[in-house]
Backbone as a chain_set.jsonl record, in Angstrom:
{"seq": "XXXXXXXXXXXXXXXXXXXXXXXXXXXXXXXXXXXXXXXXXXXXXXXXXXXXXXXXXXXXXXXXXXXXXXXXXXXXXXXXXXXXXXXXXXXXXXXXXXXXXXXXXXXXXXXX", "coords": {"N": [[15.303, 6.865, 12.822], [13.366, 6.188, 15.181], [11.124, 4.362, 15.415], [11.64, 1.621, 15.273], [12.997, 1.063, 18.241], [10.699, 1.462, 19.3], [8.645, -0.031, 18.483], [9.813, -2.789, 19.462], [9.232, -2.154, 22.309], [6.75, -2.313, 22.362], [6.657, -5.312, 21.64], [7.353, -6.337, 23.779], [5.479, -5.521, 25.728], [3.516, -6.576, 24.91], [4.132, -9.179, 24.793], [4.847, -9.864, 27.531], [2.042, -9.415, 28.23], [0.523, -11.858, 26.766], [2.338, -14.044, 28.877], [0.895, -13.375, 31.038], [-1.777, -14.17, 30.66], [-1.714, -16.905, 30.35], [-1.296, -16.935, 26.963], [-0.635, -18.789, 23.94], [-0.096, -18.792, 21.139], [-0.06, -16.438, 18.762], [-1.952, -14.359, 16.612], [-2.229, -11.981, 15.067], [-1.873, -8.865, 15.842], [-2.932, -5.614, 16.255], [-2.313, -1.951, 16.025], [-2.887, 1.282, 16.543], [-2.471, 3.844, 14.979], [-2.278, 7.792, 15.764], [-2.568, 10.188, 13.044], [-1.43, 12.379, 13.579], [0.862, 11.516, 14.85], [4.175, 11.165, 16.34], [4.956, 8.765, 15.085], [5.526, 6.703, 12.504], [3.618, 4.861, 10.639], [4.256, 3.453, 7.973], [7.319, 3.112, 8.505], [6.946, 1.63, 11.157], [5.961, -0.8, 9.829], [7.852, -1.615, 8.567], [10.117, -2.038, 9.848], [9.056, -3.656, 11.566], [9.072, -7.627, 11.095], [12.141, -7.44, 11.658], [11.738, -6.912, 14.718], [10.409, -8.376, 15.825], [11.629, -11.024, 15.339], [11.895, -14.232, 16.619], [10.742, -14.024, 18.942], [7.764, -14.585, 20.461], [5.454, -13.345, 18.7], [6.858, -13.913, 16.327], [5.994, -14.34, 12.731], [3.935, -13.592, 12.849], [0.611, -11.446, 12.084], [0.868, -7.942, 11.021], [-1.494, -4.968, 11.922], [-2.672, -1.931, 10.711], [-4.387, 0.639, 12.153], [-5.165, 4.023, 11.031], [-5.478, 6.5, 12.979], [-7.671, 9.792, 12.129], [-6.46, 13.407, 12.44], [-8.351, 14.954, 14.365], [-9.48, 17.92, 14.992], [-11.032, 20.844, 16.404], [-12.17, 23.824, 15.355], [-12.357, 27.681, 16.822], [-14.678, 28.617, 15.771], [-16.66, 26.177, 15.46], [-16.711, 24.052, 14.412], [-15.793, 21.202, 13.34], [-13.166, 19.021, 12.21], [-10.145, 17.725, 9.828], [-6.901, 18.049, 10.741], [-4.632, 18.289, 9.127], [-5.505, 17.749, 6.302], [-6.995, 19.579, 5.535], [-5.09, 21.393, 5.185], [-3.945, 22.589, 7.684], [-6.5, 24.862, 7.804], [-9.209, 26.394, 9.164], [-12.094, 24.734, 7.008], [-14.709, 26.137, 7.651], [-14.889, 29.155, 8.381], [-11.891, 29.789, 7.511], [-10.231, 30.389, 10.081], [-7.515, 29.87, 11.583], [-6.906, 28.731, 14.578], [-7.062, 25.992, 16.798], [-8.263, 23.841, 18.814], [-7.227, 20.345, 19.815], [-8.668, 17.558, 18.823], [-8.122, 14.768, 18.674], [-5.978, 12.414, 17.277], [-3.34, 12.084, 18.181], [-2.562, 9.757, 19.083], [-1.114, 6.579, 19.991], [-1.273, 3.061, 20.245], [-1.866, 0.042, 21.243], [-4.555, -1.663, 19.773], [-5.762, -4.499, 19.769], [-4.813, -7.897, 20.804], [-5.049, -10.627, 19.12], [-5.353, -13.957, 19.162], [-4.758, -17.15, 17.933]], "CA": [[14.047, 6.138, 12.877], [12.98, 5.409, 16.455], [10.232, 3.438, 15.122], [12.33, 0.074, 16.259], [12.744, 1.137, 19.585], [9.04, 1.772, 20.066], [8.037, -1.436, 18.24], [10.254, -3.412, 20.308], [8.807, -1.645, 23.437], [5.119, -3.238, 21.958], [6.7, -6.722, 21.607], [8.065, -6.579, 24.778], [4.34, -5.488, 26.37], [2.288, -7.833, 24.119], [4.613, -10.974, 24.996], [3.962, -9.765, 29.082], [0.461, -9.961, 28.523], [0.299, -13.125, 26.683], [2.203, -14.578, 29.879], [0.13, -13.115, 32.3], [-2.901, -14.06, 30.205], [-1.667, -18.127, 28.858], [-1.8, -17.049, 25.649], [0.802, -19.018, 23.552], [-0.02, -18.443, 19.912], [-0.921, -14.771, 18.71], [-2.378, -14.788, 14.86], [-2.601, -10.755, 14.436], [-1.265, -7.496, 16.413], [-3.718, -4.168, 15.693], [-1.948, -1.042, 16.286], [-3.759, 2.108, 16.416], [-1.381, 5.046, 14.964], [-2.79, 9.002, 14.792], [-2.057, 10.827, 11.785], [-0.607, 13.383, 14.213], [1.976, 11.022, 15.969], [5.647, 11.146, 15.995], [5.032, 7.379, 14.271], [5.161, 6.655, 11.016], [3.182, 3.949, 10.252], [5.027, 2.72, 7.251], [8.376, 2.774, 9.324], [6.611, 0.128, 11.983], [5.796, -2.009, 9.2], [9.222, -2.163, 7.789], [10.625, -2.514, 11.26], [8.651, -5.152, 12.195], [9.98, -8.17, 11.201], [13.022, -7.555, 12.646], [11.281, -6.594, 16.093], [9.378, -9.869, 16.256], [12.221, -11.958, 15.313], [12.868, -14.78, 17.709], [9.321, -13.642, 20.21], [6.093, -15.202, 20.51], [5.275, -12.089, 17.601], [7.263, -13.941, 15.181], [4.949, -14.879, 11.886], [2.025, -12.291, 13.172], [0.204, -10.35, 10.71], [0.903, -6.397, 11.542], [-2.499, -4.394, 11.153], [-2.111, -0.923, 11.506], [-5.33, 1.848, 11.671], [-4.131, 5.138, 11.325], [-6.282, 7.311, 13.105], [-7.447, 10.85, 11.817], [-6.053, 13.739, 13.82], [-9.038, 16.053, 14.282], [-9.411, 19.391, 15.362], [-12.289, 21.828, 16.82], [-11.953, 24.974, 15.179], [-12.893, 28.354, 17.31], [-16.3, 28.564, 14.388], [-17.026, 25.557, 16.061], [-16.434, 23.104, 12.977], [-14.593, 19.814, 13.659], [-12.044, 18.908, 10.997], [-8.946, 17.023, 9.782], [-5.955, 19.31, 10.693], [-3.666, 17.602, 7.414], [-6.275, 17.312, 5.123], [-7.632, 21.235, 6.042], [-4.154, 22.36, 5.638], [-4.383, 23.407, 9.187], [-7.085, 26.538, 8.207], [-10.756, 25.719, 9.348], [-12.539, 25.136, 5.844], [-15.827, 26.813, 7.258], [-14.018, 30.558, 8.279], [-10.351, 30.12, 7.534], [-9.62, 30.605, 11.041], [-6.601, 28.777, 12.335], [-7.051, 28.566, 16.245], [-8.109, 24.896, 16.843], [-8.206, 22.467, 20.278], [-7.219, 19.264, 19.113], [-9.128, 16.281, 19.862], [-7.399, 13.185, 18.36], [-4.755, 12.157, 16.105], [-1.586, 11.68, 18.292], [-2.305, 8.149, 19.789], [-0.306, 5.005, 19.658], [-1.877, 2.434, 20.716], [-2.341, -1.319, 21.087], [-5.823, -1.793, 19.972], [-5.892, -5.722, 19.655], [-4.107, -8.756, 20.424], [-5.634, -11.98, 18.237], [-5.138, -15.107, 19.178], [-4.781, -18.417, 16.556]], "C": [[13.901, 5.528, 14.272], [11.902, 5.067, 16.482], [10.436, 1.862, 15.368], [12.195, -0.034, 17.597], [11.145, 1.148, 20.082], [8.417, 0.307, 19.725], [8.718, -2.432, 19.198], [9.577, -3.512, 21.769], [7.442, -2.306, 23.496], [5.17, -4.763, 21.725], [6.938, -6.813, 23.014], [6.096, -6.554, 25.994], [2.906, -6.91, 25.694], [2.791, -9.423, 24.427], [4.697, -10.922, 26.855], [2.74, -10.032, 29.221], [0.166, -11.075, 28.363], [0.786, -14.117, 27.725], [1.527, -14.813, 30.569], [-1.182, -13.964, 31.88], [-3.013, -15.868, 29.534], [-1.902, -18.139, 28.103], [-0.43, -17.4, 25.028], [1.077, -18.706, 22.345], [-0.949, -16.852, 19.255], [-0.876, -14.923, 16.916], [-1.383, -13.075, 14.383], [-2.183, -9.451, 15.741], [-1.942, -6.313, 15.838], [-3.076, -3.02, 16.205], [-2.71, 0.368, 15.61], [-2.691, 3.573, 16.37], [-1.978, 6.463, 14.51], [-1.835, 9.261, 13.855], [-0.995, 11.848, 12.61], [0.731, 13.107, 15.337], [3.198, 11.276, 15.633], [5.925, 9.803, 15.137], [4.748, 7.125, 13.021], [5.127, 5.357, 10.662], [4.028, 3.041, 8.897], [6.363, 2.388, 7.888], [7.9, 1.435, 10.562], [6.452, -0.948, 11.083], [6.696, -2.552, 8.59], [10.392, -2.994, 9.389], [10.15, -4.033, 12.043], [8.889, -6.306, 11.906], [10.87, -8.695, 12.051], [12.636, -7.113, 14.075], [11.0, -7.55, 16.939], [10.531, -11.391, 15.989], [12.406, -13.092, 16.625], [11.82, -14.6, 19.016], [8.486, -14.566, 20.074], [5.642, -14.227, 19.25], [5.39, -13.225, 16.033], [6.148, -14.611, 14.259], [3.234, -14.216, 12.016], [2.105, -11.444, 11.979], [0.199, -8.913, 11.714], [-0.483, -5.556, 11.147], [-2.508, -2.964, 11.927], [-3.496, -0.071, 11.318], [-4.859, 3.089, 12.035], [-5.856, 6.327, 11.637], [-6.292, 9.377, 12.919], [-7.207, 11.752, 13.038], [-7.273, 15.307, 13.632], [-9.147, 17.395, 15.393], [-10.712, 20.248, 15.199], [-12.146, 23.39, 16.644], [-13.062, 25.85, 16.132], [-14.835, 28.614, 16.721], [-16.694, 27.576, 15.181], [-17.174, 24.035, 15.276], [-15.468, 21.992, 13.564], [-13.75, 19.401, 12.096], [-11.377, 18.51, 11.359], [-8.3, 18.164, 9.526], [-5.113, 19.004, 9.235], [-4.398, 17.882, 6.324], [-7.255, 19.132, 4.012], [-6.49, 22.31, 5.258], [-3.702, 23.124, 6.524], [-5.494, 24.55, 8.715], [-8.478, 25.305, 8.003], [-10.917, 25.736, 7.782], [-14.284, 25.936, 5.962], [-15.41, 28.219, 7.501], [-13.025, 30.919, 8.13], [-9.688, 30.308, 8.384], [-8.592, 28.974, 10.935], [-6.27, 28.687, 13.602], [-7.906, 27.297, 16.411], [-8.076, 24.098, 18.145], [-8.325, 21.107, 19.507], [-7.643, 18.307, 19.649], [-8.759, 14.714, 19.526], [-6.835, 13.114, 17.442], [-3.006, 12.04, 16.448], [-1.444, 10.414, 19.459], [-1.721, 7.691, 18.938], [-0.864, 4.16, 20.724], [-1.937, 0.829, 20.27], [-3.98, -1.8, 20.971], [-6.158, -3.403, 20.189], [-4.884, -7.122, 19.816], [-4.99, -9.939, 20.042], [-4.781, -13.057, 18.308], [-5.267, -15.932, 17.855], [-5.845, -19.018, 16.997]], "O": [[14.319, 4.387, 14.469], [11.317, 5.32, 17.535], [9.533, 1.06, 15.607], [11.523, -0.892, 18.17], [10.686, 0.828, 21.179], [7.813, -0.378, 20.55], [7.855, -3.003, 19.865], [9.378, -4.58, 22.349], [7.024, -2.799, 24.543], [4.157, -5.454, 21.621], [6.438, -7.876, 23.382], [5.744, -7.439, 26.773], [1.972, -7.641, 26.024], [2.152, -10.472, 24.349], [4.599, -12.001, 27.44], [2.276, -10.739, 30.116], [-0.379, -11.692, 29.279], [0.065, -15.11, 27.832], [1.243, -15.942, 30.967], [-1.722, -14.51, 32.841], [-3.829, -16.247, 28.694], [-2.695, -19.011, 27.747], [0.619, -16.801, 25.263], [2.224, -18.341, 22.085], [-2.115, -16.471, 19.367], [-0.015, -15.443, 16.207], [-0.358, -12.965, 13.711], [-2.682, -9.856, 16.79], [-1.449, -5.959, 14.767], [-3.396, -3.053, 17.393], [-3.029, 0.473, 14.426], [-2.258, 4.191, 17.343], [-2.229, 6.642, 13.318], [-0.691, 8.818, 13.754], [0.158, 12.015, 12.21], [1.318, 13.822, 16.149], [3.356, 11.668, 14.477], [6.993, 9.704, 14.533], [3.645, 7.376, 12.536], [6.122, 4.681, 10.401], [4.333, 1.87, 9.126], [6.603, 1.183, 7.811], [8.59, 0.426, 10.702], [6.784, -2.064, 11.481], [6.639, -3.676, 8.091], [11.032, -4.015, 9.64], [10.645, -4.95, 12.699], [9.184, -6.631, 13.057], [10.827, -9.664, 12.809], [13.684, -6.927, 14.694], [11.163, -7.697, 18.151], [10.266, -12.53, 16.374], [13.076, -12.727, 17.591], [12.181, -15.08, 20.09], [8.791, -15.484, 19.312], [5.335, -15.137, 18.479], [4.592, -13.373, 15.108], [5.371, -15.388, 14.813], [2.098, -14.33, 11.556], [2.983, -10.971, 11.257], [-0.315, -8.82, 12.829], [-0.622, -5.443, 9.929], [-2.413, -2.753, 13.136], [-3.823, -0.062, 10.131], [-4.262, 3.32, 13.086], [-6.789, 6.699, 10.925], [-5.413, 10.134, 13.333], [-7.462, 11.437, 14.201], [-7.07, 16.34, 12.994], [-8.756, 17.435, 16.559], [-11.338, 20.359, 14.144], [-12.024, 24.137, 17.614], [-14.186, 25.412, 16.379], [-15.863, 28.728, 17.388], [-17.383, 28.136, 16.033], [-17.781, 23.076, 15.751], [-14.447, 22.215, 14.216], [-14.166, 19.755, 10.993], [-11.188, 18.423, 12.572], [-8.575, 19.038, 8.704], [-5.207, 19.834, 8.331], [-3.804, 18.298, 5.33], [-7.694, 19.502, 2.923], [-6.692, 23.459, 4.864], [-3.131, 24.193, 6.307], [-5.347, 25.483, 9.505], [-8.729, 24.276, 7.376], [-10.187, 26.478, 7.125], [-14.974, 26.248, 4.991], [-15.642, 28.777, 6.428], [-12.734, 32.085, 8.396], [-8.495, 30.469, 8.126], [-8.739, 27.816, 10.545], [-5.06, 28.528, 13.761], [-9.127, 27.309, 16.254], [-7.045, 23.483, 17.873], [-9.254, 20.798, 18.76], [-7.274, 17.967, 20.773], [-9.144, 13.718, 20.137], [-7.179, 13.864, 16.529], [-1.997, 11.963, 15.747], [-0.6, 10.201, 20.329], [-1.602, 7.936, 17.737], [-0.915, 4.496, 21.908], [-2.041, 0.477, 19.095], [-4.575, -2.245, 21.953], [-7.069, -3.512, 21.011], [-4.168, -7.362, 18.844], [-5.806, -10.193, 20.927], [-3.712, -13.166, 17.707], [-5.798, -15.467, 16.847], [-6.299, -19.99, 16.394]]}, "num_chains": 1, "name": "protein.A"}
């Protein structure tokens, strides 16, 4: 599970900013995870916790949006590659250019 290491890596950037930025109390943390990431959203939320122990983090609410990971089939059809089963559902083709679903991302830090 290198879902610690990466969360760590997001306490470590979110408690730089709040320096840079005098921010001393943070309510809420938004993380923005595709469907198509190496991250598995339930693994950050178990991890976290222990990530935030002992930070500026600690006692933050974790909010995670998991963004879909879509895909531009050759037909010309946009679609969810997971949800599709990878095959377009308007010609069955499976040749697609993918256009989102393998961010990670800090979408929000929320102040108290």
């Amino acid at each position: 599970m290198h879902e610690l290491g990466v969360v760590i890596e997001v306490v470590k950037t979110v408690e730089e900013f709040a320096r840079e930025n005098r921010v001393t109390r943070i309510g809420a943390l938004v993380l923005q995870i595709g469907e198509l990431s190496s991250i598995v959203p339930r693994y950050v939320e178990e991890c976290y916790p222990a990530a935030v122990e002992g930070t500026l983090l600690e006692g933050t609410e974790l909010r995670i949006e998991v963004l879909p990971g879509n895909v531009r089939c050759e037909c010309g059809r946009v679609y969810r590659l997971l949800a599709s089963e990878k095959v377009c559902p308007s010609c069955g083709g499976g040749r697609w250019e993918l256009l989102g679903g393998r961010e990670f991302l800090i979408k929000e830090i929320l102040a108290c």
